[in-house]
C-alpha positions in Angstrom: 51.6 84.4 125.7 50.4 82.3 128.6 47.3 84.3 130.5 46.9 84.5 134.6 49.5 84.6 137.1 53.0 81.9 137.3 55.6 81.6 139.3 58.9 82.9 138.2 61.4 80.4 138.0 65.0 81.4 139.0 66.5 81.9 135.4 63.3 84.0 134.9 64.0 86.1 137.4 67.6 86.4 136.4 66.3 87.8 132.8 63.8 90.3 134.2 66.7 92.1 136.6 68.7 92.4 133.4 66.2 93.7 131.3 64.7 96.0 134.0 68.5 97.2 134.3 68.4 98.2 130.9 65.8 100.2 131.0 62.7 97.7 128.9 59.1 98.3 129.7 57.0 95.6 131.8 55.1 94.7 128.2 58.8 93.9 126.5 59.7 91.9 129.9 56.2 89.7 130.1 56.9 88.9 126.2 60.4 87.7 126.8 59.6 85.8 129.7 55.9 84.4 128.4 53.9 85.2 130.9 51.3 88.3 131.4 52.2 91.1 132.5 50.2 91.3 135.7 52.7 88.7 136.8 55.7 90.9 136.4 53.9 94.1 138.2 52.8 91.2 141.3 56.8 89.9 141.3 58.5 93.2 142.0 56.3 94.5 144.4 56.4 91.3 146.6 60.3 90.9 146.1 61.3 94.5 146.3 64.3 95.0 148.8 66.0 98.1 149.3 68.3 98.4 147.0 65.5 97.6 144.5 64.8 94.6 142.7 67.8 91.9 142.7 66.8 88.2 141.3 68.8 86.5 144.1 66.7 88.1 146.7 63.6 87.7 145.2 64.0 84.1 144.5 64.8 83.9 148.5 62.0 85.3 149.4 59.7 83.5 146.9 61.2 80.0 148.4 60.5 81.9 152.1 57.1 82.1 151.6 56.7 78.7 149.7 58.5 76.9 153.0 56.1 78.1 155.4 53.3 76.4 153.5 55.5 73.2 152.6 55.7 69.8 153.9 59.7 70.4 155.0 58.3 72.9 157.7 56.7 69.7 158.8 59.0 68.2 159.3 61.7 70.5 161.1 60.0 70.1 164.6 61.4 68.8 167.7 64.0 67.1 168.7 65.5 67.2 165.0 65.4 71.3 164.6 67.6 71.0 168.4 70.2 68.7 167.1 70.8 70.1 163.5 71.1 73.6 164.9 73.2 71.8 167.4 75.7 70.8 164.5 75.7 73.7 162.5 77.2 75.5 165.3 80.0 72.8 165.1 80.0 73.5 161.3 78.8 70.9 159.9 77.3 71.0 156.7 73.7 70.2 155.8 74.1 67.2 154.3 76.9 66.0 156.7 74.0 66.2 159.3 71.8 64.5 157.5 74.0 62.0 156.3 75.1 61.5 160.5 70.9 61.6 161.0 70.2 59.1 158.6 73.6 56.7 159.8 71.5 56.7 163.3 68.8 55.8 162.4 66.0 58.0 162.6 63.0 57.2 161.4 61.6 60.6 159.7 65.0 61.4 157.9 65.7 65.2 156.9 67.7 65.7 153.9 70.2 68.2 153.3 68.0 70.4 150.5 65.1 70.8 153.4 68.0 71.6 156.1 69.2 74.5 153.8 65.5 75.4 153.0 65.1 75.7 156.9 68.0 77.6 157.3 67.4 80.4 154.3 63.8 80.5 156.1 65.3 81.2 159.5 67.6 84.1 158.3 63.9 85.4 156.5 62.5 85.6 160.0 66.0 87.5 161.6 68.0 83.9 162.4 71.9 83.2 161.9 72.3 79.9 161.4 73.0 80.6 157.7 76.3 82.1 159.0 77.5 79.1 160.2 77.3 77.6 156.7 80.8 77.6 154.8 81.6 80.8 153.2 78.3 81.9 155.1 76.1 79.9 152.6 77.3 82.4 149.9 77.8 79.7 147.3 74.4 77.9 147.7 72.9 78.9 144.5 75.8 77.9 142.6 74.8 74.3 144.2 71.3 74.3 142.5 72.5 75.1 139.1 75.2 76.0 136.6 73.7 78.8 135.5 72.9 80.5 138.9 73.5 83.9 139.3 74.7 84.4 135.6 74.0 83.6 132.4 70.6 85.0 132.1 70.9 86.9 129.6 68.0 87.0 127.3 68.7 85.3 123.7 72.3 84.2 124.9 73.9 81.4 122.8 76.1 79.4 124.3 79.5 78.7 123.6 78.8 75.2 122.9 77.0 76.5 120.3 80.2 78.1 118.7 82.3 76.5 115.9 84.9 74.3 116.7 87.3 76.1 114.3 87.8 78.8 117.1 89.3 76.8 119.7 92.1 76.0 116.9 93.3 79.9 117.3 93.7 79.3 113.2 92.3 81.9 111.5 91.7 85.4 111.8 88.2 86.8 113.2 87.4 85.1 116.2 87.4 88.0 119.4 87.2 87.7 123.1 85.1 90.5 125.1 85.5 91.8 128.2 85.5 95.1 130.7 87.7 96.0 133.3 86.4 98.4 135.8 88.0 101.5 137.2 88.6 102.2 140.9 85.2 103.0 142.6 83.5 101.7 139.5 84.0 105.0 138.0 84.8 104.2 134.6 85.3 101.4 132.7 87.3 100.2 129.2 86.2 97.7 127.2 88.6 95.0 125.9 88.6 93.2 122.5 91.2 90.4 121.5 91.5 88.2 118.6 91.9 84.9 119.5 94.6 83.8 116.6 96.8 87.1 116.1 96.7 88.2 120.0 95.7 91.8 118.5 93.9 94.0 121.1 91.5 96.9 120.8 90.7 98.8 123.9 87.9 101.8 124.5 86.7 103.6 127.2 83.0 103.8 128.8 82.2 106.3 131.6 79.8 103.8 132.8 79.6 99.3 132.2 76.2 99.7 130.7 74.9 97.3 127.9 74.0 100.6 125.7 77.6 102.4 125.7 79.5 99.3 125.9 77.3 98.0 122.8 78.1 101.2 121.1 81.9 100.6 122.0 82.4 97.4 120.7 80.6 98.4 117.5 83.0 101.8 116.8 86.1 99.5 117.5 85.4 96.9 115.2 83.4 98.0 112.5 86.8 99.9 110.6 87.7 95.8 110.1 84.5 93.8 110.2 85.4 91.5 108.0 87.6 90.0 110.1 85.1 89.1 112.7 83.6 85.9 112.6 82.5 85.4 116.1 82.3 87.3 119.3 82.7 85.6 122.9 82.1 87.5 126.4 81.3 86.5 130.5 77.5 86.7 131.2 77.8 90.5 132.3 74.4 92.2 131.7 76.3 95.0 130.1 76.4 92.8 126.9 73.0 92.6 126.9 72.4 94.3 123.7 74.5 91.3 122.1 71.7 91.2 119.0 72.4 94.8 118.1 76.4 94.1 118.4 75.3 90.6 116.0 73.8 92.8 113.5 75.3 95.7 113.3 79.0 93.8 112.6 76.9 91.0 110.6 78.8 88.5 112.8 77.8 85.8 115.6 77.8 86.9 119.6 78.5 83.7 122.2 78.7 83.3 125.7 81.2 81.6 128.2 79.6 79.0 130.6 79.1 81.2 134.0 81.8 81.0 136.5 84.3 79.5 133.6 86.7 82.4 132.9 89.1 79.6 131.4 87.0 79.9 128.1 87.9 83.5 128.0 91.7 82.5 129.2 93.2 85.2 126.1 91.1 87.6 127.3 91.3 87.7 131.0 95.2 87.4 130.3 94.8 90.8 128.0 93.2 92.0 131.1 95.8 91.5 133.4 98.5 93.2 130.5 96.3 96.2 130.5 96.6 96.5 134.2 100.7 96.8 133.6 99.7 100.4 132.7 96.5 101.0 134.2 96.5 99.1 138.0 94.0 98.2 140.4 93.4 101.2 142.3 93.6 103.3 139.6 90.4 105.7 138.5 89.6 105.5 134.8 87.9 108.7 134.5 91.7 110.7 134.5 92.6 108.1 131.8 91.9 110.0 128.0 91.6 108.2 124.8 95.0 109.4 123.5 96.6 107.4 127.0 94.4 104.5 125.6 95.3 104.3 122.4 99.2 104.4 123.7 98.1 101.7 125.9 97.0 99.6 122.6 99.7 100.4 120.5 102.3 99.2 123.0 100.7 96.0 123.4 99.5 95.3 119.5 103.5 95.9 118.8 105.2 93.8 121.9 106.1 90.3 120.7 104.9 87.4 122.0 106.6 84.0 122.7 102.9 82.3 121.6 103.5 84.0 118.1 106.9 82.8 118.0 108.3 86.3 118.9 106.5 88.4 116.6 104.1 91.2 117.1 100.5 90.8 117.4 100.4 93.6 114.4 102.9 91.6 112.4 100.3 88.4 112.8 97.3 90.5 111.9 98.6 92.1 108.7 99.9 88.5 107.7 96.2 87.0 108.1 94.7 89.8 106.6 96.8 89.7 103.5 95.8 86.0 103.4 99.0 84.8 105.2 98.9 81.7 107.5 99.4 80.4 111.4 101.3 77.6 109.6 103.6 79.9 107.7 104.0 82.6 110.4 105.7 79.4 112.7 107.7 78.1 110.0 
C-alpha cells in the first residue's frame, strides 16, 4: 500500500462514500483504495458538509481549494471575468463564451473547463453564477466522465465484461436486478427478472441497504440456483455486497454502464408492471409478503406477446426441463 498522503481522485472518492455507507472501517477503506489511512482520516475532515460526507461535494471542494492556487485564477482577471459574467447572465454556456472570446480575438484565451472551474469556485465563496448554467450546472460531472456520480462500486465488473450469449435472451439463467422504492423511501422491494423466460421474483426490504438487499436476492434465488448464470444491476450502492451475492449463488454479478437504464430495459419494464399494483405514492411498509407474492404470481402467470402469448411460468418450466426458445416459438 502506497505510504504518505495522495490526492483522492473522483472515482476514489466515489468508492469511499459507498464503503463508508456500508458501514467498513477506515483500515478496509485505505486498502481498497491504496493509499494510507491517514489520507482517508485528512479527506473527510476537510470535505465534511452537513449532511456528512458525499463524494460530489468533496470533490468540489477539493477542486475549490486547488483553483485558488492554480494558474486559471490567473487568468480570470479583468476585463475577461466582466464580460464572461456578462454572458452567463445572457445564458450562454462556457464554452460558447469562449468559443465567441477566442472568434475575437483575444490574445490570453480562456477555455471553457477554466470558465466552469471559475464558476464552481465562485459558488465556494457564496456566488451564483453557477445558476445561470443550464439545468443550474447540475449535469457538469456527467461532462468530465462516464462514470461520474455512479459506478463506483468497489470490485464492479462491467457489463462489457458479460457474455455475449445473454444479450441473445436464449437460455435460461441470465437475471436483471433492481429496487423500487416506496413513498417517502420507507420501504423498498427488490426485483429479479430472467432475461429469456420473463419470470419475476419480487421481495421486500424495510430499508435499500446493500446488507438486506444482499440477503434478499440470495433467499429468492437460491431455491433455483442453477438456473442462474449471471446477475446484472444499476450502480446503486445497495448492491454493494455483489461478491457475497457471487458466492453465495456460485454465479457471476455485472453492472450496467451508469446513466444506461437501456441495458436493464426487461427490468425497468418489470418495474413499471409492478407499479400496476403497487403505484407511485404508495408506502411499502402497509404492503406484506402474502400481497407480494400475489403481486408475483399474477405477473409470472400473465402471458406475454414477447413469448408468443404464453406465460412467463409456462417458459420457465419448459427451459428447466431442457425445453427450447426455438421450440416454445414454433
Amino acid at each position: 500500500m502506497p505510504k504518505g498522503y495522495h490526492h483522492l481522485t473522483r472515482d476514489q472518492r466515489c468508492q469511499l462514500y459507498t464503503l463508508k455507507a456500508i458501514g467498513e472501517p477506515i483500515s478496509v477503506i485505505a486498502n481498497e483504495l491504496e493509499v494510507h489511512r491517514s489520507t482517508i482520516y485528512r479527506e473527510m475532515n476537510r470535505n465534511y458538509g452537513e449532511l456528512g460526507y458525499r463524494y460530489g461535494q468533496a470533490d468540489r471542494k477539493a477542486k475549490a481549494r486547488r483553483y485558488c492556487t492554480s494558474r486559471h485564477k490567473i487568468k480570470m482577471k479583468g476585463i475577461r471575468v466582466f464580460i464572461i459574467k456578462e454572458k452567463l447572465k445572457m445564458q450562454w454556456s462556457p464554452e460558447q463564451i469562449s468559443g465567441w472570446l477566442k472568434k475575437r480575438g483575444y490574445t490570453k484565451c480562456v477555455s471553457h473547463e477554466t470558465i466552469y472551474k471559475y464558476i464552481w469556485y465562485e459558488k465556494r465563496m457564496g456566488g451564483s453564477l453557477y445558476k445561470e448554467l443550464r439545468h443550474s450546472g447540475k449535469k457538469y460531472n456527467k461532462r468530465s466522465k462516464g462514470t461520474a456520480g455512479r459506478g463506483c462500486i468497489p470490485g464492479r465488473i462491467d457489463i462489457d465484461e458479460r457474455p455475449d450469449i445473454v444479450e441473445e435472451k436464449s437460455r435460461l439463467g441470465d437475471w436483471e436486478l433492481d429496487t423500487i422504492i416506496g413513498a417517502g423511501r420507507k420501504g423498498a422491494i427488490v426485483s429479479m427478472v430472467d432475461r429469456a423466460t420473463k419470470l419475476t421474483k419480487l421481495a421486500k426490504v424495510s430499508q435499500k441497504t446493500a446488507d438486506e438487499v444482499g440477503e434478499a436476492l440470495v433467499a429468492r434465488l437460491a431455491p433455483i440456483r442453477q438456473f442462474v448464470l449471471t446477475l446484472t444491476s444499476d450502480n446503486g450502492k445497495e448492491f454493494a455486497y455483489h461478491k457475497r451475492v457471487s458466492q453465495a449463488l456460485e454465479t457471476n454479478f455485472y453492472f450496467a454502464k451508469p446513466y444506461h437504464s437501456w441495458e436493464r430495459g426487461l427490468n425497468e419494464h418489470t418495474n413499471g408492471l409492478v407499479r400496476q399494483y403497487l403505484p407511485k405514492g404508495k408506502c411499502f411498509n402497509s404492503v406484506s409478503e402474502e400481497d407480494l407474492m400475489k403481486i408475483e404470481i399474477l405477473l409470472n402467470n400473465r402471458p406475454r406477446k414477447v413469448l408468443n402469448f404464453k406465460t412467463p411460468l409456462e417458459v420457465f418450466n419448459c427451459l428447466s426441463q431442457g425445453g427450447s426458445i426455438v421450440a416454445l416459438h414454433n
